[in-house]
N, C-alpha and C positions, 0 to 999 in steps of 0.2 A: 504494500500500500504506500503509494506517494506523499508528497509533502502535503498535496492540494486535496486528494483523500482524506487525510486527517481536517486540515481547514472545512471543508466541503462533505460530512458525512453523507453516504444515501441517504434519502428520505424515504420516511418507515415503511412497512406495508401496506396493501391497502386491508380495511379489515375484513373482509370475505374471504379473501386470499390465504390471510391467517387463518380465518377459521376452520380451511378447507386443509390447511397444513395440519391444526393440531388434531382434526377428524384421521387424517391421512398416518400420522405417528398411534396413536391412539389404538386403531385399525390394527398395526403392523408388530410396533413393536414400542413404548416407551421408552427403550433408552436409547431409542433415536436423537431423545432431545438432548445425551449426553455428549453429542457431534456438535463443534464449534461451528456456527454459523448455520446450522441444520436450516432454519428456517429460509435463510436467501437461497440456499441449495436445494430446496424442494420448490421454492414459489413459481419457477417458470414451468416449470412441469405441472404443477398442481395449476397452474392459470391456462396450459394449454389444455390439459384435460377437463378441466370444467367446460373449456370452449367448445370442446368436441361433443358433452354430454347434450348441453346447450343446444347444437346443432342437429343432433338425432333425433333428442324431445322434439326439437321443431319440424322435423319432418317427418313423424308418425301425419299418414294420413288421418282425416277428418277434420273437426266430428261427424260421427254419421246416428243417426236417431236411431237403437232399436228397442223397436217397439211392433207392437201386432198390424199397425197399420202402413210402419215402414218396408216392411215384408211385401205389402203387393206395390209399393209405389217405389222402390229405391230398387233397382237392378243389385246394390253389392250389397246388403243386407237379404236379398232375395237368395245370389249367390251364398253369401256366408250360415245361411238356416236352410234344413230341408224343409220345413213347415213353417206356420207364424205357431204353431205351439211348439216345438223345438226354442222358441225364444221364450218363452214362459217357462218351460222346464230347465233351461239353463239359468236365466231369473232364479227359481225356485231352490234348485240345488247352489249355488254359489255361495259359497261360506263366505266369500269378501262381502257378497250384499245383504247374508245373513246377520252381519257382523256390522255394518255401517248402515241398515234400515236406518234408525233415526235420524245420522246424519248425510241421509241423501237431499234433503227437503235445503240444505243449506243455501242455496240459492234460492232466489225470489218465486221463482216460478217452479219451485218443486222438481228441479231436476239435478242429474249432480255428472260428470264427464270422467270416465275412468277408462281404463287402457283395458281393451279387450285382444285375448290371445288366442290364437288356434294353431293347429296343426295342418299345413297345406296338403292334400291328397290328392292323388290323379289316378283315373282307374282305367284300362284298356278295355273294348270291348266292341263289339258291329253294331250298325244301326242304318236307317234309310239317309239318302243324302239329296234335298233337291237340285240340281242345278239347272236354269232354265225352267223347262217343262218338261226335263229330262226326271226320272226320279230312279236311284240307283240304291237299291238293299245291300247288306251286307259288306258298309263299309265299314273302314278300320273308325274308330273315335276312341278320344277321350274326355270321359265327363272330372268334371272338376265339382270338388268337395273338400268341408274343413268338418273336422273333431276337435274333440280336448277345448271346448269352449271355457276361457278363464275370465273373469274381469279380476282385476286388482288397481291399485292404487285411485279409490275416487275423490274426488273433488269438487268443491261447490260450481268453480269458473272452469275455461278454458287453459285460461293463464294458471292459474291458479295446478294444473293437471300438468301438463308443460316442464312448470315448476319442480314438481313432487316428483315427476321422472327426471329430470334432473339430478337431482338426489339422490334417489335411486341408483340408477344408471354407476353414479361417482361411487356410493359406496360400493356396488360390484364391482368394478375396477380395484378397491381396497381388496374387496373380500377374496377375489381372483391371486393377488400377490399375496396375502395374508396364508390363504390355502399352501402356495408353492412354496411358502418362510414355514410351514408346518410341515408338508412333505421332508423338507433340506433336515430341519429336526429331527425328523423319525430316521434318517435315513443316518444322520451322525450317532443316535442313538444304537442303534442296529449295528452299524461299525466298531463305535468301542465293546460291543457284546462281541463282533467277532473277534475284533482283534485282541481281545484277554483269554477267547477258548483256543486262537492260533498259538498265542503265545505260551500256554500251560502244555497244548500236542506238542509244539517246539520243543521245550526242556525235557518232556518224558519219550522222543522220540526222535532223539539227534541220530544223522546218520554219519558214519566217522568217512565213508566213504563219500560222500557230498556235505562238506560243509556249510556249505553257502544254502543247502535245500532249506532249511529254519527260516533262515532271512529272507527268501524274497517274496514269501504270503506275507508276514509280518512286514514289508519295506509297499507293498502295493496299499495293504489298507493302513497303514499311517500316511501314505501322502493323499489316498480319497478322504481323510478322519483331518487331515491338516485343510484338503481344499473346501470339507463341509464347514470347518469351525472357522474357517476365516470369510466365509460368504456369509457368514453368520452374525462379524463383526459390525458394531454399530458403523463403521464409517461405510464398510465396504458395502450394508446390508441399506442404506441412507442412496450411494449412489446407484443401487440396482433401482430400489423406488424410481429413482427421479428417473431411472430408464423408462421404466415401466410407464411410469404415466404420459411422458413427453410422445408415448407412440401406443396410444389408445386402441387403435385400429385392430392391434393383433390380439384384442380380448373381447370387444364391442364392436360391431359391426351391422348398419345397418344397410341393406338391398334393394331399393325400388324395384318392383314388379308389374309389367303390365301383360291382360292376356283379356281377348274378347271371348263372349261365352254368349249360347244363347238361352232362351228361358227354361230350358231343360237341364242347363250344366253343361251342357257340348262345346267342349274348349273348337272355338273357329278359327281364332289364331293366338301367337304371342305375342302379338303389338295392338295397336290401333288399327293397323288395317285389314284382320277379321270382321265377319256378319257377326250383326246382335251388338252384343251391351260390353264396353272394355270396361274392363274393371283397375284401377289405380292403389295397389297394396304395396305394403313393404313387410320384411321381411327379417328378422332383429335375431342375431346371432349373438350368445350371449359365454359367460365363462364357461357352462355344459357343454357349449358346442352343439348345443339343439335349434333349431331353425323354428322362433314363431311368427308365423301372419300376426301384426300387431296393426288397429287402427284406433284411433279414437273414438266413445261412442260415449254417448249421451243419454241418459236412462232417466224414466221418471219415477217417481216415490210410488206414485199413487200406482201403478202397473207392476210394479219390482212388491208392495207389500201384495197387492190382488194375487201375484202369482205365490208369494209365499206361502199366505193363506191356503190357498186350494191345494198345495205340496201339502202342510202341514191335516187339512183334513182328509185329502186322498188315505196318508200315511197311518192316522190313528184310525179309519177304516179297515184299512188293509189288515193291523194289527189284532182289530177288535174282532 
């Protein structure tokens, strides 16, 4: 640090910035914070990764309304439910809107915006094909369909939803590094267990004809037991974070999707210039490595508690 460094200190953090630092140590490992300067060494990483969460949340399509009447008038809620009771019965069973009934209503107008998940499917199979006035059976087709319907994280606003996947999003990038600082652990644990049962075979089975045989199990796992516990160290363990975050992409990843289909689920093409209705999805690849159709959707109280209700008496029917 220069003369004019000292005259002229940085000027401090901003406080988001920090706050997404001491989230980020917290996460990882606390005595991150025993590394000199920890905090300026994670801020531009921890500022480019929030940018990136920032830019994902903003680009979850929607919102899109579903509800029983969005089902015959909206082509991609048509697509995403085989029935408008499939959106009642996923209403019904969803622990997240089991869980936040009261607070859907938080908005004015009774409705609340939360991130709906699924599972993208494609199924091969024949069917009739018109073209012209021509009409041709038994072609190839594939119908397009989603499962594993989820909602989680809702919201009273739009912004307000945006936001909270933000958050989201950032602490999985934590939790993602945090897992792989658990893994490095288990795996130096594991090591010194080997390397004390090498070490006791060693002494009760030296061979006079190979001396060197003892030493080189014992010389391999001291230097993987030296490279786990120095990746382990606060400084070294400080710069892999700031890897990690400064390059989001290879943990988070989101996929724009387009593909026209028509009222039946008959994928017609993979763009825009397919028959029938294109549908505009994305695709959110996450620490699992599982692929879900994520859009934003918009749910009302009064239809999310109706379908409870009838779940709740079908069920103690069923029972009785």
């Amino acid at each position: 640090m220069g003369l004019f460094d000292w005259l002229h200190p940085p000027a401090p953090l901003d406080a988001d910035i920090r706050a997404l630092v001491d989230r980020a140590v917290a996460a990882v490992d606390p005595l991150l914070r025993t590394v000199s300067g920890y905090e300026r060494q994670l801020a531009p990483a921890v500022s480019r990764a929030s940018a990136y969460c920032t830019d994902i949340a903003g680009r979850i399509p929607g919102p899109f309304e579903i509800s029983r009447a969005a089902f015959a008038t909206d082509p991609m809620v048509h697509a995403l439910f085989g029935s408008a009771d499939d959106i009642e019965t996923m209403l019904a069973r969803s622990q997240c809107v089991r869980e936040h009934m009261n607070s859907l209503a938080l908005s004015p107008d009774g409705r609340c915006c939360a991130l709906l998940g699924m599972r993208h499917r494609e199924k091969a199979g024949f069917g009739a094909r018109i073209t012209g006035e021509i009409v041709r059976f038994d072609e190839p087709q594939k119908s397009l369909y989603f499962t594993d319907h989820t909602v989680a994280e809702p919201n009273a606003t739009l912004e307000a939803a945006r936001a909270g996947l933000h958050d989201v999003m950032f602490d999985g990038l934590l939790k993602s590094f945090a897992s792989h600082v658990d893994d490095v652990r288990a795996d130096r644990k594991e090591l010194h267990q080997e390397h004390a049962i090498a070490a006791a075979h060693c002494r009760a089975n030296r061979n006079p004809l190979d001396p060197e045989s003892h030493t080189r199990r014992l010389t391999e796992l001291q230097e993987r037991l030296h490279a786990a516990s120095d990746a382990l160290q606060p400084a070294r363990l400080l710069e892999t974070l700031a890897d990690c975050l400064a390059n989001p992409a290879a943990y988070l990843r989101l996929d724009p999707v387009t593909v026209s289909v028509d009222r039946a689920g008959i994928i017609t093409g993979t763009g825009a210039e397919g028959e029938g209705d294109t549908l505009h999805f994305a695709e959110l690849t996450s620490r699992d490595l599982r692929r879900w159709v994520v859009i934003l959707a918009t749910i009302e109280q009064a239809e999310a508690r109706h379908a409870v209700e009838r779940f709740e008496e079908s069920r103690r029917y069923i029972v009785i």
